[in-house]
N, C-alpha and C positions, 0 to 999 in steps of 0.2 A: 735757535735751539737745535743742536746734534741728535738727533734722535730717529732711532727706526724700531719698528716691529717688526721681527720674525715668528714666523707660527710654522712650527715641527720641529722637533727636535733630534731628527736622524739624522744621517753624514751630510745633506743637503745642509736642512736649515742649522747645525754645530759649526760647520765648514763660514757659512753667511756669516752667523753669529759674532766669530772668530775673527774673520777680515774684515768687519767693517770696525770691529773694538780696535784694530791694532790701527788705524788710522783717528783715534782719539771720539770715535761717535759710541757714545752711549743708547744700548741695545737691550729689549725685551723680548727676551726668546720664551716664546710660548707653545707650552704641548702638552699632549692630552697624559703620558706617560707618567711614571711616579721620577723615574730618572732620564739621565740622557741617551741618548743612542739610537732609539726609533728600534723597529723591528731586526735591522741587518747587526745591531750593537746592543740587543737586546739584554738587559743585566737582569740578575735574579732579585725580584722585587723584595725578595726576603734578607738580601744580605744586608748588613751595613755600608753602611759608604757610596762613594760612586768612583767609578772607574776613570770619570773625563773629569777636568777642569777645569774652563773658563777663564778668562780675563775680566780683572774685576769691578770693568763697568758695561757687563753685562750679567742683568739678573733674568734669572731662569723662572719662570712661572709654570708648577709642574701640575700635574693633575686639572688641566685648564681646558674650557671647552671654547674654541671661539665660535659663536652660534650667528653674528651677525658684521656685518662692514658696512658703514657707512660714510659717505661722503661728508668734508667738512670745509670753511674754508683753509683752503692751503693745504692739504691733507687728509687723511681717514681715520676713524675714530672704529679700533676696534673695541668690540662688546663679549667678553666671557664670563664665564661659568665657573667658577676654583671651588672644587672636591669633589667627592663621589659626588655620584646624582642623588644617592639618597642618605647623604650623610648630612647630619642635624649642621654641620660647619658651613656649608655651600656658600659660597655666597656671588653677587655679583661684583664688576670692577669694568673700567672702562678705559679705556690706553687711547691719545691720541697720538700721531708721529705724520711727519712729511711726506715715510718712504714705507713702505712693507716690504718683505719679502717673504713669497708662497713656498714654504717645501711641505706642503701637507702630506705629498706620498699618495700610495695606490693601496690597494687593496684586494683581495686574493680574487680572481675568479673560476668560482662553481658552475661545471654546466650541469645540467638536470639531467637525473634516467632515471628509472624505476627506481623507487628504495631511498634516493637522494635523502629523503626528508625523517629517514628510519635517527631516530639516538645511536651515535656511533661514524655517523659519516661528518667530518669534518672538514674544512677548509686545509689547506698543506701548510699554510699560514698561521694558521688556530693552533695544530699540532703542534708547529715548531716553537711558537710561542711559550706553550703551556710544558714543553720541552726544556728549551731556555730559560723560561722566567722562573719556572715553577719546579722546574725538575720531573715532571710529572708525565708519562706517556700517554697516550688517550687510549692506548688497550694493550693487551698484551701478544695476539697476532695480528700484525697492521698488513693493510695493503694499500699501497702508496700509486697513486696514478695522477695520469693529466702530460702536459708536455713543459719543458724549458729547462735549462739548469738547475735551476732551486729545488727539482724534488729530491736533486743527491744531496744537498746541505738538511735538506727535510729529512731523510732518511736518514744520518747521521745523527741528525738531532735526538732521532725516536730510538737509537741506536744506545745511542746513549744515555735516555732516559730508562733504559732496560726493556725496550720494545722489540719484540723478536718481527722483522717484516720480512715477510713469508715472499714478496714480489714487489720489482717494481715497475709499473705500464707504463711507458712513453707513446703516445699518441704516434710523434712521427718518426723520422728516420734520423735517428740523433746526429750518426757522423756522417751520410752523404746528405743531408741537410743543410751542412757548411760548403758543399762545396758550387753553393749556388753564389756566393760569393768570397770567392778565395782573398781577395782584400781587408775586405770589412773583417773577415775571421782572424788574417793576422795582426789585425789594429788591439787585437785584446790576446796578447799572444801571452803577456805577461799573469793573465789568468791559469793557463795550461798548467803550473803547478798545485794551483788550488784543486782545480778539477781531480787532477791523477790523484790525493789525496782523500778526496772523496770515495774515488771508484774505486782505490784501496781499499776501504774499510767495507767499505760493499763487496768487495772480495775475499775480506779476511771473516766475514760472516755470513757469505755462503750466501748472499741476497740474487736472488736470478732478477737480473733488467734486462723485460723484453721489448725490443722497439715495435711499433707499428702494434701496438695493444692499446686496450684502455678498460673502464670497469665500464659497462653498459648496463649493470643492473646490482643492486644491494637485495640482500633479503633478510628475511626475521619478521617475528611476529612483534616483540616490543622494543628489539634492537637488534643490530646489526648479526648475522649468525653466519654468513657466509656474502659472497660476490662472484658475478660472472664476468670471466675478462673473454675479449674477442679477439683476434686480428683484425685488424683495419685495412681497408685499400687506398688508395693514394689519395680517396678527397673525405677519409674517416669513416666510408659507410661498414660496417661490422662486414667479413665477410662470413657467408651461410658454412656452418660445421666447423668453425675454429672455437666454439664455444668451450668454456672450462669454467667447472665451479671449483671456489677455493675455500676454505674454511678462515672464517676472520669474526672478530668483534670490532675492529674499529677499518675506517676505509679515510684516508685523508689524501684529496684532489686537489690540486692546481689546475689552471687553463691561463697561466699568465696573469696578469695584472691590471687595475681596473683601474683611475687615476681618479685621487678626490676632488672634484671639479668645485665643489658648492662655490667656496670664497673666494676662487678663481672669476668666476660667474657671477658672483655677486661684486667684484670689486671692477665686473664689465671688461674683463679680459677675452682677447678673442681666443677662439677655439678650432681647430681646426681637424678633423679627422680623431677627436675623441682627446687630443693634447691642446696645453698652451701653447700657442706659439708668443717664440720670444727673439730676439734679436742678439744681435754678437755679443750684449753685454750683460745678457738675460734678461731684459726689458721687454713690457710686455707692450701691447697696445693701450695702455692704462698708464698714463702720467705718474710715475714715483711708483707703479707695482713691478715687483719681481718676481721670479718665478725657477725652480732650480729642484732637477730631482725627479720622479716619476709623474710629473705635473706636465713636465715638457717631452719627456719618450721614456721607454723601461731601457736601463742601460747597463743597472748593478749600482753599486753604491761608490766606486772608483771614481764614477762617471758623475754620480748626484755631487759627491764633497767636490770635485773641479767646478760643475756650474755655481756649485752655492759660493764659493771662494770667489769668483768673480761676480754672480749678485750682490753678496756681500759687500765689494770692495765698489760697485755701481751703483749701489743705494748710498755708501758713504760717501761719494762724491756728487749724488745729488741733492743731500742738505749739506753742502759745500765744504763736505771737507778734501785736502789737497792729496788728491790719489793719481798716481799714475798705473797704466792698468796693466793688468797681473798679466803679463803675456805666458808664463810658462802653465799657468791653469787655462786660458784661453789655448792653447794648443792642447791639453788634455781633453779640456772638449771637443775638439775636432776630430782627434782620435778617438775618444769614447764613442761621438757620435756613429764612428763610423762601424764601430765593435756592435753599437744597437744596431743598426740596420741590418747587418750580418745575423747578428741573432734573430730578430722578427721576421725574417725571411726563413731561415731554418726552423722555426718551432710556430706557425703560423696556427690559427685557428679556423679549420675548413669544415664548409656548411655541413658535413656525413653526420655532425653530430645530433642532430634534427632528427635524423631516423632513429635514435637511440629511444625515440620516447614515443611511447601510446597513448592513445588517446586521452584515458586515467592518467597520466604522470604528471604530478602538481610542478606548476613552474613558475610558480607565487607561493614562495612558503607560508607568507606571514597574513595572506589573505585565499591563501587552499584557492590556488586559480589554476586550474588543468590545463591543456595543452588543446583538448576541445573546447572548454570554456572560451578560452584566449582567440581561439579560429573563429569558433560562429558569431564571440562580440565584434571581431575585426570583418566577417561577411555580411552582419547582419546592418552594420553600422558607419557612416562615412568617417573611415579614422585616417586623419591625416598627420599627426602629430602626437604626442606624448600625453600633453593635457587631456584629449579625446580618449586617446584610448588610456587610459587609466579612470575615468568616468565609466567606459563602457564594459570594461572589461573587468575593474576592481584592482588590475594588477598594478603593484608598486605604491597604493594606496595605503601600506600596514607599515609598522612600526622602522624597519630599516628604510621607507621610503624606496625603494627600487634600488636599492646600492647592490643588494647580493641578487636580484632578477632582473635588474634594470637591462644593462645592458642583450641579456640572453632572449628577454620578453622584447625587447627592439627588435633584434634580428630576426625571430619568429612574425612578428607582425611589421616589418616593414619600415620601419620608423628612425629617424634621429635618435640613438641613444643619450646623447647630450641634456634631452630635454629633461629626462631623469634628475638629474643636479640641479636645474633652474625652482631654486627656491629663494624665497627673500629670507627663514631661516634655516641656516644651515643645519643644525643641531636642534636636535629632540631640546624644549624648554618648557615648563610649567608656565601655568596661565599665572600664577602669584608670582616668578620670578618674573617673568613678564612685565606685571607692573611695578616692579620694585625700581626705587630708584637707585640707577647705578652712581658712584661716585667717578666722577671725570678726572684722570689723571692728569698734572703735568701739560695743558693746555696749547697747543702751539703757537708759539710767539706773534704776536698781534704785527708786527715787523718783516717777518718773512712770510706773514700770508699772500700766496697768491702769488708770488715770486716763481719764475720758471726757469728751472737750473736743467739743460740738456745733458743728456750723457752718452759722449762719444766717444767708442774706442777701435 
């Protein structure tokens, strides 16, 4: 049996989807989303219709949570969730297949300062979403901060949701930033018109972008009323007297992107430096998993649809069907690749942001874990790993599990951020859906269990 699982349904795992249908393998493309597109192709959840198409032996499973991977023989047997979490419909379902492929995507990151935790400060992610999907602005004077490209398509977003944004703080030095590597910068040259159309609109609206700024502190008694931006010095630390207060109700931050590791993790995929690694054909250290998209480095979504197109087209040739391999998306990836490295190098995240926070500043929203709290469980106590210190400390213990402080409560105490993700479930479940029995789809052929199809390109 032809059969693979995809789980995301943005440019990465569409792209997957795509290439391995057109070589005759029947595909279940799974995502948490109501339609297709993922966050970069975000559609408004209220229109009719949908924008993308499919080839029609691949069914889309939308509003899906994949919460669990398990080994099977010959294969993985993924375990979801179909509907809201708390819609009377919900139900379980259970997919087995050969081969997967990972484009689960990343995730915004927030770093913490005073105020962070105020109604009104949001993710640059959140805003643009609720933008996009919704049409909807998170306030009416915004102030947009953090570092990378994405907070001009942010800012546009909010632009056009009728959000007037009063500034926007780039952490570091937007354009001599590039020129630590003039290569890598021109591998994504073909971006430069996107950009100028951005900065456009940000000029036709009077938006001041200041580099080498960032918000250091929110205030308000029950929300958001105003924010202090800084100048930064070269390794982020605020410099003393560049302070400014600005009048806001809403503050939406980026710090780059945070990669959804769980089912990566769970399906015993190696890791390396906070990504998958994966090999020429997007293959991972995991027999039949793939991996394609902000899972394997932040690159833009140019860069996610080339690896997915050749995961795609590697998962179909390893439940055997007859692919020869996509050399023209294999070389977008080497050029994409090499636009990410360029980028990560200019919009880096350096330790000055540490100083931004006092003692009091909670850097565990969903478990109110302070920044003192966090020091004296990590001096008081032998933490050598994530497991320990989330025991000793409480942080990453609450309801997002450590997604949105994971990584930021690592590098305060020291730690592997990775360990964050290692759960055997991925996704929030009810103890009754838990024991419900799932129905096993489509079984993998008692015939090709255990058969070992290599893939080399």
């Amino acid at each position: 049996m032809r059969r693979i699982v995809v789980v995301g349904a943005g440019p990465a795992g569409m792209a997957a989807a795509a290439a391995a249908a057109r070589h005759g393998v029947d595909v279940v493309l799974i995502d948490a989303g109501a339609k297709l597109g993922g966050q970069y192709h975000r559609q408004d959840a209220l229109a009719p219709g949908d924008a993308f198409v499919l080839p029609g032996n691949v069914e889309h499973v939308a509003d899906a949570t994949v919460w669990a991977i398990e080994p099977v023989d010959g294969g993985h047997r993924v375990h979801l969730r179909i509907g809201p979490a708390d819609g009377p419909r919900r139900h379980g379902r259970a997919v087995e297949a050969r081969a997967l492929v990972l484009a689960t995507g990343a995730y915004d990151r927030a770093l913490p300062f005073p105020g962070w935790d105020l109604p009104g400060v949001f993710t640059a992610g959140a805003a643009q979403a609720l933008a996009k999907g919704q049409g909807v602005a998170v306030g009416d004077r915004v102030v947009v901060g953090g570092t990378g490209p994405f907070l001009l398509p942010v800012t546009a977003s909010l632009i056009g949701a009728g959000a007037r944004v009063v500034e926007v703080a780039e952490a570091n030095a937007a354009v001599t930033g590039w020129l630590s590597d003039p290569p890598g910068a021109l591998a994504g040259w073909s971006k430069t018109g996107e950009l100028m159309r951005f900065a456009a609109a940000l000029a036709r609206h009077r938006v001041p972008y200041r580099s080498r700024s960032a918000v250091i502190e929110a205030h308000g008694i029950d929300v958001v009323e105003s924010v202090t931006v800084a100048r930064l010095d070269g390794l982020w630390n605020p410099v003393p007297g560049t302070e400014r207060r600005i009048e806001a109700d809403a503050v939406a931050v980026g710090f780059g992107f945070t990669p959804q590791l769980e089912l990566a993790l769970a399906a015993r995929c190696r890791v390396e430096d906070g990504f998958v690694v994966v090999d020429a054909a997007q293959g991972t250290s995991a027999p039949g998993v793939f991996a394609a998209g902000e899972l394997t480095g932040i690159g833009g979504a140019a860069l996610a649809a080339s690896e997915g197109e050749v995961a795609g087209a590697a998962a179909a040739k390893f439940v055997g069907a007859a692919v020869e391999p996509p050399l023209k998306a294999m070389a977008r990836v080497r050029s994409g690749r090499k636009f990410a490295a360029a980028l990560n190098a200019a919009y880096p995240v350096l330790p000055g942001w540490q100083g931004w926070l006092r003692d009091d500043t909670i850097v565990c929203r969903c478990e109110e874990v302070t920044k003192a709290a966090l020091y004296r469980a990590v001096d008081e106590r032998d933490v050598e790993a994530v497991r320990s210190l989330k025991l000793v400390s409480g942080a990453g213990l609450g309801l997002c599990q450590g997604r949105v402080c994971g990584r930021n409560v690592a590098e305060l105490a020291g730690v592997d951020a990775a360990g964050f993700a290692k759960r055997p479930i991925a996704s929030p479940i009810r103890l009754a859906e838990l024991a419900e029995e799932e129905p096993v789809e489509s079984p993998i052929d008692a015939e090709e269990s255990g058969r070992a199809l290599g893939v080399e390109y």
